[in-house]
Residue frames as a rotation matrix with the C-alpha (Angstrom) as fourth column:
UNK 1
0.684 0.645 0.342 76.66
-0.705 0.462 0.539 238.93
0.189 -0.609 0.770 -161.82
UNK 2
-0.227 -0.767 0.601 78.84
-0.803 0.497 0.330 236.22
-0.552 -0.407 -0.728 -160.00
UNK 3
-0.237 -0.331 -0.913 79.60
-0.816 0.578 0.003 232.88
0.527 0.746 -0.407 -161.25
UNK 4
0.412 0.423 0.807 77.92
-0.870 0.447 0.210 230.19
-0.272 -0.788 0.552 -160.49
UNK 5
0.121 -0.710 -0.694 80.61
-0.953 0.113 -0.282 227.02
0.279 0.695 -0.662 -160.72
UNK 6
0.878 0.111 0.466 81.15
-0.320 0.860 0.397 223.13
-0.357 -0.498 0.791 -159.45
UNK 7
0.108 -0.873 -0.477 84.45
-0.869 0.151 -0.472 221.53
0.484 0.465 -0.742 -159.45
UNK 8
0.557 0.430 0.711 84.46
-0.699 0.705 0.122 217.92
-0.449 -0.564 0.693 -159.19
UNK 9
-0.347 -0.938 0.012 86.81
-0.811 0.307 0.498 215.14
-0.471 0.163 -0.867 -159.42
UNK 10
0.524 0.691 0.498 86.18
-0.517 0.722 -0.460 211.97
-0.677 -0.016 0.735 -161.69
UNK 11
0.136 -0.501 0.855 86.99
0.049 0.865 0.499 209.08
-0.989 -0.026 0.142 -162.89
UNK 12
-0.707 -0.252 -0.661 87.26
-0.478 -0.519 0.709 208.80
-0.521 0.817 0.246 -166.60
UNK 13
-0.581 0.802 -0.138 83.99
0.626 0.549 0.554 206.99
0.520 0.235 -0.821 -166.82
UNK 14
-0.122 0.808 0.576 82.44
0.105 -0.567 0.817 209.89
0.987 0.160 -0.015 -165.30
UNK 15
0.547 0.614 -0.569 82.25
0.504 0.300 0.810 208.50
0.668 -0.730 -0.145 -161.71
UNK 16
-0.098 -0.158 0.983 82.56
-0.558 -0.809 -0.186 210.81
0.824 -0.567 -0.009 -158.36
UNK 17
-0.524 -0.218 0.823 82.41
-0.689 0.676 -0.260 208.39
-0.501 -0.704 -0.504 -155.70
UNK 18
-0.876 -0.192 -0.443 81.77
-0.267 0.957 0.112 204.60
0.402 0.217 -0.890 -155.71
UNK 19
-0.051 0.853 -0.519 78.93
-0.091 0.514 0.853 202.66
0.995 0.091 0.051 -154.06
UNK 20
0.263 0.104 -0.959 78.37
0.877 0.387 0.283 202.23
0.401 -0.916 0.011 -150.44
UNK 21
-0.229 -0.456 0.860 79.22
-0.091 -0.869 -0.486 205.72
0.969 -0.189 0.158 -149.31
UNK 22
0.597 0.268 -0.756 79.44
0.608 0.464 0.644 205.17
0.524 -0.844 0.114 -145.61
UNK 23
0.817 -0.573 0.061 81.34
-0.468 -0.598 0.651 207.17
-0.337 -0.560 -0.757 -142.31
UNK 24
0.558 -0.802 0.211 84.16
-0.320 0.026 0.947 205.10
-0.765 -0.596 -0.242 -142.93
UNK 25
-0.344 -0.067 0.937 84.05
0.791 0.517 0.327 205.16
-0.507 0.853 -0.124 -146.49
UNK 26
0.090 0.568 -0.818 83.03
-0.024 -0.820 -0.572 208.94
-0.996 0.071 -0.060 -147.79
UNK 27
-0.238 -0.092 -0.967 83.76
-0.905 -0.339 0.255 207.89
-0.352 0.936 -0.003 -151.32
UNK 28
0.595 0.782 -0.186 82.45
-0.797 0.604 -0.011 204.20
0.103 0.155 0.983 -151.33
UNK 29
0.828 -0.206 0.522 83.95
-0.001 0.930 0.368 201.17
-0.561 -0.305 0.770 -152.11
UNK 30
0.762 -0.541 0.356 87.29
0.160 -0.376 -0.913 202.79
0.627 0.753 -0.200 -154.05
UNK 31
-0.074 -0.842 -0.534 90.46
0.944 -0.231 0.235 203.63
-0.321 -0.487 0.812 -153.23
UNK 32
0.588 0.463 -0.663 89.74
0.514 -0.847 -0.135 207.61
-0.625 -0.261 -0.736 -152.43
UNK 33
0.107 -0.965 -0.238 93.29
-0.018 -0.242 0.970 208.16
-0.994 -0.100 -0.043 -153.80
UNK 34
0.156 0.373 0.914 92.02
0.879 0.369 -0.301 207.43
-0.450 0.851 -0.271 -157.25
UNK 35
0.732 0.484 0.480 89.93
0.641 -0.729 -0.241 211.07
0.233 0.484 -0.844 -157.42
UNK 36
0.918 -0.045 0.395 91.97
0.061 -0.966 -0.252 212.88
0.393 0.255 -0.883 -155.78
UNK 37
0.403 -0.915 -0.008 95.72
0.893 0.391 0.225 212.19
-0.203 -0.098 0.974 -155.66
UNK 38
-0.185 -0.445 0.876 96.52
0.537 -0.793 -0.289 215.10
0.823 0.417 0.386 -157.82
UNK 39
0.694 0.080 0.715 95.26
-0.310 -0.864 0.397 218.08
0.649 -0.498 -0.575 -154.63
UNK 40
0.951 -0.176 0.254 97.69
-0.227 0.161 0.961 216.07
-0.210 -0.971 0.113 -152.35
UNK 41
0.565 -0.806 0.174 100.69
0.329 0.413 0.849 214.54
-0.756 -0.423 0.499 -153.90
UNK 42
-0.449 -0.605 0.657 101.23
0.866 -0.477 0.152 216.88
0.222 0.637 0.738 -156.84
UNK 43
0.258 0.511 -0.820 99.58
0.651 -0.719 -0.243 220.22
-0.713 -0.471 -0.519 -155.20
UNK 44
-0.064 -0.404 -0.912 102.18
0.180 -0.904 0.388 222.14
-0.982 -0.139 0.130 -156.70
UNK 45
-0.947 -0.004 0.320 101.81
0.318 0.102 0.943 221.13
-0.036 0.995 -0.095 -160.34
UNK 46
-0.610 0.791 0.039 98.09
0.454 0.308 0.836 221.80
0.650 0.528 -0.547 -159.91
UNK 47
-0.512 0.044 -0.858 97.57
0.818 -0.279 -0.503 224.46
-0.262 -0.959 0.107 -157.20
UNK 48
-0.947 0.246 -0.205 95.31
-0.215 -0.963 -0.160 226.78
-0.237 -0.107 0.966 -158.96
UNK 49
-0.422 0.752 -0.506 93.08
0.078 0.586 0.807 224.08
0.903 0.301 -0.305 -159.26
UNK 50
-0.417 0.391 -0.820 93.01
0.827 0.538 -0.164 223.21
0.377 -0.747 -0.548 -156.02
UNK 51
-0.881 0.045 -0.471 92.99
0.086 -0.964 -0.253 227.10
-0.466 -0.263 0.845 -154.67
UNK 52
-0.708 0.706 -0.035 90.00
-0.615 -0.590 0.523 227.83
0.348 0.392 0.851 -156.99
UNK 53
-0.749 0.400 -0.528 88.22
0.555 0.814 -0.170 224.73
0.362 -0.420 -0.832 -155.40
UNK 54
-0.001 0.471 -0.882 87.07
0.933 -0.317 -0.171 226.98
-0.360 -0.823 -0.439 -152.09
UNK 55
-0.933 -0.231 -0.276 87.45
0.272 -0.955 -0.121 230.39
-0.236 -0.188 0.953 -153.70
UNK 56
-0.538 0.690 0.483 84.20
0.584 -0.108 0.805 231.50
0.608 0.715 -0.345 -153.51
UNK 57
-0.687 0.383 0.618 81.54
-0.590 -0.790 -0.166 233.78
0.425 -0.478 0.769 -151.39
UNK 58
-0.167 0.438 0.883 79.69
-0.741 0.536 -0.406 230.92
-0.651 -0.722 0.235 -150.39
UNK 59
-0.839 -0.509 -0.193 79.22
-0.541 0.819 0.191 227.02
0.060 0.265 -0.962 -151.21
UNK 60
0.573 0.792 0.212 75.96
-0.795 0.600 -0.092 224.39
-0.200 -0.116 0.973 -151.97
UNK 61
-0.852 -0.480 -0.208 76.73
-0.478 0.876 -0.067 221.05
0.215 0.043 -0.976 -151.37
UNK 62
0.021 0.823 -0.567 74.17
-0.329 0.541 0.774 217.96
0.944 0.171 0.282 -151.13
UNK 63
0.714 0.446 0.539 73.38
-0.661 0.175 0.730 215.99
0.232 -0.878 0.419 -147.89
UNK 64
0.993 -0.101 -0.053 75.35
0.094 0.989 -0.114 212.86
0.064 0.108 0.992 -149.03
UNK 65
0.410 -0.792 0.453 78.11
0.289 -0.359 -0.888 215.06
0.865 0.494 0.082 -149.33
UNK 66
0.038 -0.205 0.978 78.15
-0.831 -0.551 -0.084 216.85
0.556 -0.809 -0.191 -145.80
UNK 67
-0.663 -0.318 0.678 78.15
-0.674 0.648 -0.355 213.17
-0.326 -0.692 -0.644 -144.01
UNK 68
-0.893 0.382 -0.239 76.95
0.352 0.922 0.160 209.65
0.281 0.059 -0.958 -143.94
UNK 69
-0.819 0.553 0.151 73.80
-0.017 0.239 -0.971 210.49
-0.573 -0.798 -0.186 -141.73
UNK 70
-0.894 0.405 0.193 70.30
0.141 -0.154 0.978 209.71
0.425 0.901 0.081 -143.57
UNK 71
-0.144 0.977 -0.159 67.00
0.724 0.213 0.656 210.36
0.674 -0.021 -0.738 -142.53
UNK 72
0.939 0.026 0.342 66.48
-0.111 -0.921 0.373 212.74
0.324 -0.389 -0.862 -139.41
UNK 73
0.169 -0.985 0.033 69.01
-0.143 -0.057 -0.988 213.93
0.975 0.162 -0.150 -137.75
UNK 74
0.811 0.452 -0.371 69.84
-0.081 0.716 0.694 211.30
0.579 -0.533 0.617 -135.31
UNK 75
0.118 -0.950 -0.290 73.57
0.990 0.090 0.109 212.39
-0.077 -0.300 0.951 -134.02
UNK 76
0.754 -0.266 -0.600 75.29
-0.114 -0.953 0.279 215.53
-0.647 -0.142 -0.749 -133.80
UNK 77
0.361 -0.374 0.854 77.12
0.897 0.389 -0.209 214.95
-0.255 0.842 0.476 -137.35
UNK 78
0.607 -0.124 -0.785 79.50
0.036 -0.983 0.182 218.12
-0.794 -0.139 -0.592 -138.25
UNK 79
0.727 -0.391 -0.564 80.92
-0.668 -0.216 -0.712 217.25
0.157 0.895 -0.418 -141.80
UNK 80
0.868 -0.432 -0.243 83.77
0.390 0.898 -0.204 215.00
0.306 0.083 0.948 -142.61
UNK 81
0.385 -0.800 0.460 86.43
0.147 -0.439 -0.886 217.97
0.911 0.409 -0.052 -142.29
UNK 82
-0.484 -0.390 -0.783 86.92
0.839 0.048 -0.542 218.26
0.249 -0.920 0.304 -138.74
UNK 83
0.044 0.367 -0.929 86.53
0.619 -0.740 -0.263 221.71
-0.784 -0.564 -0.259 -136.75
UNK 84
-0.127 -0.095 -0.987 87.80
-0.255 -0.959 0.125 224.00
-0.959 0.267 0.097 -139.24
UNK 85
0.118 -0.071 0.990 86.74
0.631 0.776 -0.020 222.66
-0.767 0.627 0.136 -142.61
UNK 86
-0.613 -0.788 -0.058 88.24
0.466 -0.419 0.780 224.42
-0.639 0.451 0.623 -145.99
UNK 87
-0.174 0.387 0.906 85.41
0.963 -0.126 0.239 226.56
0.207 0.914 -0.350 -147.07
UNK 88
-0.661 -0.461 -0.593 85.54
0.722 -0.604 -0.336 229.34
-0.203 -0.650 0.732 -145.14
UNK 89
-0.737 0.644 0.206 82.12
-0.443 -0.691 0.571 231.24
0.510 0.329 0.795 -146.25
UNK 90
-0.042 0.889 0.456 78.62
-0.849 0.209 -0.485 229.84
-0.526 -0.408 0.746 -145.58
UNK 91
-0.982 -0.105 -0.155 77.85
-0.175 0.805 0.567 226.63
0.066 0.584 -0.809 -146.96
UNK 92
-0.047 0.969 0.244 74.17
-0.806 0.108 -0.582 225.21
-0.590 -0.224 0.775 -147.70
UNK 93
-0.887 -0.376 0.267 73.33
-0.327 0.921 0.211 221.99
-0.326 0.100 -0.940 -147.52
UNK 94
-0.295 0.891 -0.344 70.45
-0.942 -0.211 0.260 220.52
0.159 0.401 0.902 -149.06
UNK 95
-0.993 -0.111 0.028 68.70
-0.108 0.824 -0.556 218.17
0.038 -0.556 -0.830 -147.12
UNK 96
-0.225 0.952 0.207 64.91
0.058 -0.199 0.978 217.00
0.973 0.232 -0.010 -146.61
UNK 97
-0.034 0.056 -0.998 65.53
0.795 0.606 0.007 217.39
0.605 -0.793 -0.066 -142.87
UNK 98
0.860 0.508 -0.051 65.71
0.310 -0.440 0.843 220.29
0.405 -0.741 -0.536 -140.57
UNK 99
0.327 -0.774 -0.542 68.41
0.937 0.191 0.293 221.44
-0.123 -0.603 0.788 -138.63
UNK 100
0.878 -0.362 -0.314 69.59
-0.202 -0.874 0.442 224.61
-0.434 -0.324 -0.840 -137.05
UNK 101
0.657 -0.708 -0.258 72.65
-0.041 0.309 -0.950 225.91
0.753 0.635 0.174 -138.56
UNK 102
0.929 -0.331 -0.168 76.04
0.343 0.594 0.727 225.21
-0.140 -0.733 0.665 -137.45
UNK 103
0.913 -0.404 0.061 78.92
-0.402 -0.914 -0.046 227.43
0.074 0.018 -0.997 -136.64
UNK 104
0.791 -0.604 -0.099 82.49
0.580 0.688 0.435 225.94
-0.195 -0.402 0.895 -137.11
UNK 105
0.188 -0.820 -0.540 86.08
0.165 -0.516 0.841 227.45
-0.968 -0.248 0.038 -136.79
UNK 106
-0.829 -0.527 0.186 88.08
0.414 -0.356 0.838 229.43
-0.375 0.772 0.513 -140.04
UNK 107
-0.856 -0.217 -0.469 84.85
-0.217 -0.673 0.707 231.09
-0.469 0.707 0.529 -140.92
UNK 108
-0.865 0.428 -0.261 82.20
0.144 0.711 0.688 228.09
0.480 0.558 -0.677 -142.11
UNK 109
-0.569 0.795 0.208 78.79
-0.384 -0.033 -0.923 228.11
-0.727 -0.605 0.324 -140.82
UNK 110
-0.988 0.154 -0.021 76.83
0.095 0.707 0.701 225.11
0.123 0.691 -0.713 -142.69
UNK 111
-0.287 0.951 0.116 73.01
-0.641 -0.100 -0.761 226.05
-0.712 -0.293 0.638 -142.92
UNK 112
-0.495 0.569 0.656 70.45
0.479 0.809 -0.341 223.07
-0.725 0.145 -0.673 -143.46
UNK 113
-0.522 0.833 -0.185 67.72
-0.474 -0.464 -0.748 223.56
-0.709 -0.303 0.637 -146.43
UNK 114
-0.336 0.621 0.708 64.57
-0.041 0.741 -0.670 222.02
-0.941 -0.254 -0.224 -147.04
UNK 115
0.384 0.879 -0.284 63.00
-0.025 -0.297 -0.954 223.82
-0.923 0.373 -0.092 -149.85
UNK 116
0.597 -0.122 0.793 65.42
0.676 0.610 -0.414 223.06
-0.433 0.783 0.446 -152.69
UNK 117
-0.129 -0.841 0.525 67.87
0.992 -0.106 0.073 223.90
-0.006 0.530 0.848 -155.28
UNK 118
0.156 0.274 0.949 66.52
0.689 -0.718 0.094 226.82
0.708 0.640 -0.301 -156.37
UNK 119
0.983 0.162 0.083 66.42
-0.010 -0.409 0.913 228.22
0.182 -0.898 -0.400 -152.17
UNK 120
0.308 -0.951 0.015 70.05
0.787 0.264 0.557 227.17
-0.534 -0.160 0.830 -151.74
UNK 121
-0.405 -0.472 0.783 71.01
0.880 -0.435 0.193 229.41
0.250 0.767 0.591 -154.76
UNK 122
0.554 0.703 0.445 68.86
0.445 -0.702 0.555 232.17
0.703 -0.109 -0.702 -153.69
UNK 123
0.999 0.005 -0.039 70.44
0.036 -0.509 0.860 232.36
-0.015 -0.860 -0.509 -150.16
UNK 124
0.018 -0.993 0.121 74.05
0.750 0.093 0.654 231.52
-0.661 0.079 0.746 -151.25
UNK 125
0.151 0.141 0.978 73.41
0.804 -0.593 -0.039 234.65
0.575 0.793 -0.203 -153.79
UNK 126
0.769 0.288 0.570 72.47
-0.208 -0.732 0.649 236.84
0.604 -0.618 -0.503 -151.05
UNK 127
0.968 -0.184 -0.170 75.32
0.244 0.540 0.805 235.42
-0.056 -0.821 0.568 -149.01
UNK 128
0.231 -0.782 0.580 78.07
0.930 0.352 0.105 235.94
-0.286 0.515 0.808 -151.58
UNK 129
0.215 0.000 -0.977 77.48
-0.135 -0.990 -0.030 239.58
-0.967 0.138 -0.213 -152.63
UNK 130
0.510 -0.248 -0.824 79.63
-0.851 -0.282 -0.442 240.08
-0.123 0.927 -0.355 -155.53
UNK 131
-0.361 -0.882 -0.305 81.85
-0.916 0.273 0.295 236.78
-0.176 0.385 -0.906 -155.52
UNK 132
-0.245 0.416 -0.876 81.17
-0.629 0.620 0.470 233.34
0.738 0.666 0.110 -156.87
UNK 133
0.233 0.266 0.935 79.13
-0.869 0.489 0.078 230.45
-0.437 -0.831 0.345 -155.49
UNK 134
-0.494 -0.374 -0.785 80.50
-0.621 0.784 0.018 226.89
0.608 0.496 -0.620 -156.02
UNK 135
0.546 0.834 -0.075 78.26
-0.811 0.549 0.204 224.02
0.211 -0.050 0.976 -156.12
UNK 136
-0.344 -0.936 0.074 80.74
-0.916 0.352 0.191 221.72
-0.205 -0.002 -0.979 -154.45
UNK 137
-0.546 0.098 -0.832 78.90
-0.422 0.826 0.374 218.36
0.724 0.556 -0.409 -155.00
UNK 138
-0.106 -0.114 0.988 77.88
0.072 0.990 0.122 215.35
-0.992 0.084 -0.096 -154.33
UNK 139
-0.891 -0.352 0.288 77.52
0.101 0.464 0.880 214.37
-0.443 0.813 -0.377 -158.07
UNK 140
-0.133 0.990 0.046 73.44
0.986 0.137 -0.095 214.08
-0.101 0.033 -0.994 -157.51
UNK 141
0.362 0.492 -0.792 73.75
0.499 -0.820 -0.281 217.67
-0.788 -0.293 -0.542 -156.85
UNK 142
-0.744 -0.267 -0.612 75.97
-0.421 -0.524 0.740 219.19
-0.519 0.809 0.278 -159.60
UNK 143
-0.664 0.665 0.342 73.00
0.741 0.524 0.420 216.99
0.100 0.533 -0.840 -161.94
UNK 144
0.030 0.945 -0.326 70.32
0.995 -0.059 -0.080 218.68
-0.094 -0.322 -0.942 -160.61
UNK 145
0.094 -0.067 -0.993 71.82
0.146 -0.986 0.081 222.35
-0.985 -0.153 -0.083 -160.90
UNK 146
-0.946 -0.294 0.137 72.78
0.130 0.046 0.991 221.27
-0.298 0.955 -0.005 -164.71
UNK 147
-0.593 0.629 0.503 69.76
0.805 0.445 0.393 220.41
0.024 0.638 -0.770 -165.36
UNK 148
0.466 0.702 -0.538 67.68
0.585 -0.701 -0.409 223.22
-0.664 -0.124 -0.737 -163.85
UNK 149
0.193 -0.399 0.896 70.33
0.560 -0.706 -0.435 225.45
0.806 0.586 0.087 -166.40
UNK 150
0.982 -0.106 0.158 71.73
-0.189 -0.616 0.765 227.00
0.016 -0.780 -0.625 -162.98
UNK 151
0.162 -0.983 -0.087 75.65
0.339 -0.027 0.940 226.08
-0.927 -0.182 0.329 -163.41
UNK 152
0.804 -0.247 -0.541 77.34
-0.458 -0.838 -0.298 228.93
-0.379 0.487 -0.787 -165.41
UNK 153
0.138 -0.977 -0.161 80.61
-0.952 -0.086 -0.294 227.03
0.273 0.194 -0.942 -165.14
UNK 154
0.871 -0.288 0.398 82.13
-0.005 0.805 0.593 222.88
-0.492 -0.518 0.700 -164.78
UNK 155
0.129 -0.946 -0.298 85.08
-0.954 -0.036 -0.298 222.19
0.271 0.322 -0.907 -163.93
UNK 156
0.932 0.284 0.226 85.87
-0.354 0.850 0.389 218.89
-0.081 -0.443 0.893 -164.22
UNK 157
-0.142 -0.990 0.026 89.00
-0.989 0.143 0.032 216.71
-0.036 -0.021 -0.999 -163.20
UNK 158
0.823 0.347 -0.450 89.40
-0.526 0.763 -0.375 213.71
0.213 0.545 0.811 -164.87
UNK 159
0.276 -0.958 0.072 91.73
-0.924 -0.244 0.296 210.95
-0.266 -0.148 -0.953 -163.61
UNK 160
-0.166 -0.135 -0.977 92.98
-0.870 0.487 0.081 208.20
0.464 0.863 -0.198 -165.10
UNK 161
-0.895 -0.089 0.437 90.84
-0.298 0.849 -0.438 205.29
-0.332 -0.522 -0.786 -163.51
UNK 162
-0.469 0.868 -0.166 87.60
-0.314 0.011 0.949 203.54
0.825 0.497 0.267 -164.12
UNK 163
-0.849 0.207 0.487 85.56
-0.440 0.232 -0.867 202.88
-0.292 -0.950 -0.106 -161.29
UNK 164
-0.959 0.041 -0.279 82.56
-0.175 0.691 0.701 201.59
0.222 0.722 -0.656 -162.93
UNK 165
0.004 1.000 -0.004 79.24
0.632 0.000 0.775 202.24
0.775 -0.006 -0.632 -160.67
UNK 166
-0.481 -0.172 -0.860 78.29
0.761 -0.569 -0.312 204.72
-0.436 -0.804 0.405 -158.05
UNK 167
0.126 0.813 -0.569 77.53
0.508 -0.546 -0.667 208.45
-0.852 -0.205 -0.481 -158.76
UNK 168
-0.385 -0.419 0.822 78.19
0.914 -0.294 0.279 210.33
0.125 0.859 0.496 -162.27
UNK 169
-0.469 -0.031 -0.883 78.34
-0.040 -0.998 0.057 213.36
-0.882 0.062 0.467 -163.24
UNK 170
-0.867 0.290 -0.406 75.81
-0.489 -0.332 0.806 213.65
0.099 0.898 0.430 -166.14
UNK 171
-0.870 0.463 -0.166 73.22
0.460 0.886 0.061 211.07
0.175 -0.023 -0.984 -165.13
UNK 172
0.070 0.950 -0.304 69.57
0.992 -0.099 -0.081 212.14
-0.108 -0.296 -0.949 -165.53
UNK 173
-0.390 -0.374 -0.841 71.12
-0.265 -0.830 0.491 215.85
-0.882 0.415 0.225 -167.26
UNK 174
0.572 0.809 0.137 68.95
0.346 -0.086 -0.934 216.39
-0.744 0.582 -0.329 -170.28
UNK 175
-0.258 -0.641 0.723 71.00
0.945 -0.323 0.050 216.41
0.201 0.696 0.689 -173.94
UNK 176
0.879 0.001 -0.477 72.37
-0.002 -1.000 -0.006 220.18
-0.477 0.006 -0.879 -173.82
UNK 177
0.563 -0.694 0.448 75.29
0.484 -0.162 -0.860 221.35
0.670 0.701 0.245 -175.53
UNK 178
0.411 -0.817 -0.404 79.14
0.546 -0.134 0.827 222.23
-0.730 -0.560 0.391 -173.42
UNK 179
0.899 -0.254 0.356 80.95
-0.079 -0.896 -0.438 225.08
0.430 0.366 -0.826 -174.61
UNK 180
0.776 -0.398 -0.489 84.75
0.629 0.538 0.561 223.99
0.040 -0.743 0.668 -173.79
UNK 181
0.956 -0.257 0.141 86.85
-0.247 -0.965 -0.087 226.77
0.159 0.048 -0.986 -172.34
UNK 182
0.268 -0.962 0.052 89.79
-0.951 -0.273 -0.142 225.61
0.151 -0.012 -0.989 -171.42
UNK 183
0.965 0.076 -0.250 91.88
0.073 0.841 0.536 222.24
0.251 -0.535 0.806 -170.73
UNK 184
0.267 -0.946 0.182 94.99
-0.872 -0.317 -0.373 221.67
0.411 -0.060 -0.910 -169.19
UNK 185
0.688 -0.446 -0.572 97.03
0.421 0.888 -0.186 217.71
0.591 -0.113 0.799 -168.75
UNK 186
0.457 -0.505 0.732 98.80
-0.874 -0.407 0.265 217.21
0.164 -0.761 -0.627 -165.21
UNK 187
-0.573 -0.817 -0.059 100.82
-0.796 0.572 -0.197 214.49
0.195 -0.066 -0.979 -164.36
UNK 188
-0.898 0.440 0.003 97.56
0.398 0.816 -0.420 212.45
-0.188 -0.376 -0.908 -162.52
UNK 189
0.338 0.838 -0.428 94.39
0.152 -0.498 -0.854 214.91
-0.929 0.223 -0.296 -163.55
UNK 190
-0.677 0.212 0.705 92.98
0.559 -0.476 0.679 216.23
0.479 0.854 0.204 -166.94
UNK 191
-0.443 0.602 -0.664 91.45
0.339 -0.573 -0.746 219.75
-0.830 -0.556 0.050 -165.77
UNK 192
-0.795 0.366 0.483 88.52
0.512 -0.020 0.859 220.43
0.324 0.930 -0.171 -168.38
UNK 193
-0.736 0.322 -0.596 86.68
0.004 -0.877 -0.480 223.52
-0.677 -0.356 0.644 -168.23
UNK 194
-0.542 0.668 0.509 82.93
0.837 0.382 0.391 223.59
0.066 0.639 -0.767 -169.64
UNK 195
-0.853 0.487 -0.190 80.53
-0.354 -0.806 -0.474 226.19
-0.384 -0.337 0.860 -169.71
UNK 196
-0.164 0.758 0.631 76.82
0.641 0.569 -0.516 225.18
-0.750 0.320 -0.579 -170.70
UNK 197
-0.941 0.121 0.317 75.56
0.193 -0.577 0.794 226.60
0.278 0.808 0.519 -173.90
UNK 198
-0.254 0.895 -0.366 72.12
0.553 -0.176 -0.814 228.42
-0.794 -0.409 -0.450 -173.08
């Protein structure tokens, strides 16, 4: 059976973005460059991180993640990535809104859904065939798969800042037991592989 996996940058207090997440602010009130220096100005030192990021058969991601907009949808909002954004599979967003999906260049096609975690994972199963599905985030959302016992695999990147409020990774994640598989120390990231214990 495929791997279900999340790979998320954070601070070393835990935090994935900052407060105020806004359009002109998709990580809050931070300097973005914190989380994620390492995929950009050391690639090479850390390029099978990044690479394993998108390698998957399809992709869940929260609402908060796919764009600023809240409530209905009140704009024609298409993600933060431009036209061709860097997942190339399906993607499913989980939202309490509606919304036809949405077809976008390299491959993506971002469908909307209502009915929860569990529905996301269903149709990104059925989407993926044989290859893995990565739970790309917001924070709220990698929680919420932990908890249900639905992520097989975290991978977290840990960089060397504190950011101090906003979203975490563990918040509201019932005491369970991590099963660490692997780490590895880059120049600006600690990559720390987890598996839950079930």
């Amino acid at each position: 059976m495929s791997t279900v996996y999340c790979d998320i940058a954070v601070s070393a207090d835990g935090f994935a973005a900052g407060l105020n997440q806004r359009e002109e602010a998709p990580f809050g009130d931070i300097n973005e460059s914190w989380l994620h220096s390492w995929m950009f100005d050391t690639y090479e030192e850390n390029a099978a991180e990044v690479d394993g990021i998108v390698d998957s058969g399809a992709t869940i991601m929260g609402r908060n993640m796919f764009g600023p907009v809240r409530g209905e949808w009140d704009r024609d909002w298409r993600g933060w990535w431009g036209p061709n954004p860097p997942y190339h599979n399906p993607v499913f967003v989980l939202t309490h809104y509606a919304r036809g999906p949405i077809e976008m260049e390299g491959g993506t096609t971002f469908h909307f859904v209502t009915d929860g975690i569990q529905s996301a994972l269903a149709q990104a199963r059925a989407a993926a065939g044989d290859r893995n599905i990565s739970i790309a985030g917001g924070a709220r959302t990698v929680n919420q798969y932990l908890a249900a016992g639905l992520l097989d695999e975290l991978r977290l990147h840990v960089t060397p800042c504190v950011i101090g409020a906003g979203e975490r990774v563990f918040d509201g994640v019932p005491a369970q037991t991590l099963e660490r598989v692997s780490v590895r120390v880059a120049s600006l990231v600690t990559h720390i592989t987890y598996r839950p214990v079930r």
